[in-house]
C-alpha positions in Angstrom: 38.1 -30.6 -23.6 36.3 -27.4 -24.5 38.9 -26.8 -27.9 38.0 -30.3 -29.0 33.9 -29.6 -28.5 34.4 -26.9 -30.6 36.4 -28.6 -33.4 33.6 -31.3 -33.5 31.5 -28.0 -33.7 33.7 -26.5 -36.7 33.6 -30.5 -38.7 30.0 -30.3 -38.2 29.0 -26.9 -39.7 31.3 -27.0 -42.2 30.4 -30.6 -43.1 34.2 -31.6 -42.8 34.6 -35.5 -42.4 30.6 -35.7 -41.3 27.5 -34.5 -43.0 27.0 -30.5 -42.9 24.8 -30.5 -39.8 24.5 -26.7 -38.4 22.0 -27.8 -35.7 25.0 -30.6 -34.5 27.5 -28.0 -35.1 25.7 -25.7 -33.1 25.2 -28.2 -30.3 29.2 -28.7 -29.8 30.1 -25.2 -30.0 27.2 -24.5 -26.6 29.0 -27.1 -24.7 32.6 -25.3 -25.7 30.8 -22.2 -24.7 29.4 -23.2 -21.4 32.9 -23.8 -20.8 33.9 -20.4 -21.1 36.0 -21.0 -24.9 35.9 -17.7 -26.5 35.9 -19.2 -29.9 33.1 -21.3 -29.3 31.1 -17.8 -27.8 31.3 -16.5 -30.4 30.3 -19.6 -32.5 27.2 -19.6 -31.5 26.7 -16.3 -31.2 27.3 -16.0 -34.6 25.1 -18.7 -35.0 22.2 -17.2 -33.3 22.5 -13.7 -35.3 21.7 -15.5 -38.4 19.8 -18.5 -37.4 21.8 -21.1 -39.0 21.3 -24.6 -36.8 19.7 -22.4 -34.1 16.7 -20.1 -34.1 17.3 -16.6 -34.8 17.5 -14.6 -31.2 19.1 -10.9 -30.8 19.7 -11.4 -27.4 21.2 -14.7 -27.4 23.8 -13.7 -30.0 24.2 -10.5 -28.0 25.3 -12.5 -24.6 27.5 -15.1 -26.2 29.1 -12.6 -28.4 29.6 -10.5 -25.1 31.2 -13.2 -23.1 33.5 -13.9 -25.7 34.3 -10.0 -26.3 35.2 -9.8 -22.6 37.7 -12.2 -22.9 39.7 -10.3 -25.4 38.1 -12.0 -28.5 38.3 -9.6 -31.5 35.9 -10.8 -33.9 33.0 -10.9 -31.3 34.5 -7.4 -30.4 34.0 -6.6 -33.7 30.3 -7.8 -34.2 29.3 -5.7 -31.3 30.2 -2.6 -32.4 28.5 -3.4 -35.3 25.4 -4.2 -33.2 25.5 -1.3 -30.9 26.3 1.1 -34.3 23.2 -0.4 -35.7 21.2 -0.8 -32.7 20.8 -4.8 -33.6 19.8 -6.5 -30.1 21.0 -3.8 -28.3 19.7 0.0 -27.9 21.9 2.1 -30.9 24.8 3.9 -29.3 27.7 5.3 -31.3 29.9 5.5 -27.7 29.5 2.2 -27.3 30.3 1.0 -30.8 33.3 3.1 -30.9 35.0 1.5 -27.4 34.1 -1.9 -28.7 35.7 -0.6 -32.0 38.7 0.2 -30.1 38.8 -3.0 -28.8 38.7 -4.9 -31.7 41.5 -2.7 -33.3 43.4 -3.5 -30.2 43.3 -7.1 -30.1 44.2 -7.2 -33.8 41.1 -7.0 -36.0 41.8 -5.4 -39.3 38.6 -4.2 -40.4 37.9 -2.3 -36.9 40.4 0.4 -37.4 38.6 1.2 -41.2 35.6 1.0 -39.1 36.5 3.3 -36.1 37.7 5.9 -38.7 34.1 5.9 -40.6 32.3 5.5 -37.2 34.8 8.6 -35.7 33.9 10.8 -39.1 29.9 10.0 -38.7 30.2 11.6 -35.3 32.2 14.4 -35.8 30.0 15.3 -39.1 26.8 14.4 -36.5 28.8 17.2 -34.3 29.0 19.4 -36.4 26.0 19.7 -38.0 25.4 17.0 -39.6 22.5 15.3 -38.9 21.0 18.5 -39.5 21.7 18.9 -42.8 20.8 15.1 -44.0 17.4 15.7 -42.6 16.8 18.8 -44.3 18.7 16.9 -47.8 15.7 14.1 -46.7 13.2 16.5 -46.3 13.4 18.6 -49.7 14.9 15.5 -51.9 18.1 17.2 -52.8 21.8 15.4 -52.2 
């Protein structure tokens, strides 16, 4: 029951065979997610980081996208290490944007290993010295 919740939820954001209704949309792909369907987590998790058919809330996105993530699910994997690289709805932390990284990568998300290798060259360069020298580059103006 939960699949076909959130296939009413895709036809109704997408506008396919029914008016484009994100707030309908929206609606099908909560009672998917209530339901524990990993797909439909991170639906409207999705849904609530941008705040189409829903209002806008970080932490909203953040547990839907979570539950999902925990279930193997590589493209909410993949927007929390985004968040937690960014510190979007969650405090900023590199360690925890790698794992989730990792994850992704793991369960088959392309972008995540082009990711991890950026995220893993930020650190090292924030390791070594990095950071260091960007604030004095910030400080005085010169690249």
């Amino acid at each position: 029951m939960p699949e076909a919740q959130f296939n009413f939820g895709v036809m109704y954001a997408a506008g396919r065979g029914v008016p484009r209704d994100a707030a309908a949309g929206a609606g099908w792909f909560r009672l998917a997610a209530r339901q524990g369907f990993a797909e439909a987590q991170h639906a409207i998790g999705t849904l609530h980081l941008t705040g189409r058919g829903v209002n806008q809330d970080m932490k909203v996105a953040v547990y839907w996208l979570r539950e999902a993530a925990e279930q193997e699910y590589a493209a909410a994997q993949f927007n929390l290490d985004v968040l937690n690289e960014y510190g979007r709805g969650v405090p900023r932390s590199l360690s925890k944007a790698r794992q989730w990284y990792e994850r992704a990568a793991t369960n088959g998300f392309d972008d995540a290993d082009v990711q991890l290798a950026s995220l893993d060259a930020r650190i090292a360069d924030a390791e070594a010295g990095g950071e260091a020298g960007a604030k004095r580059r910030k400080k005085t103006g010169r690249l």
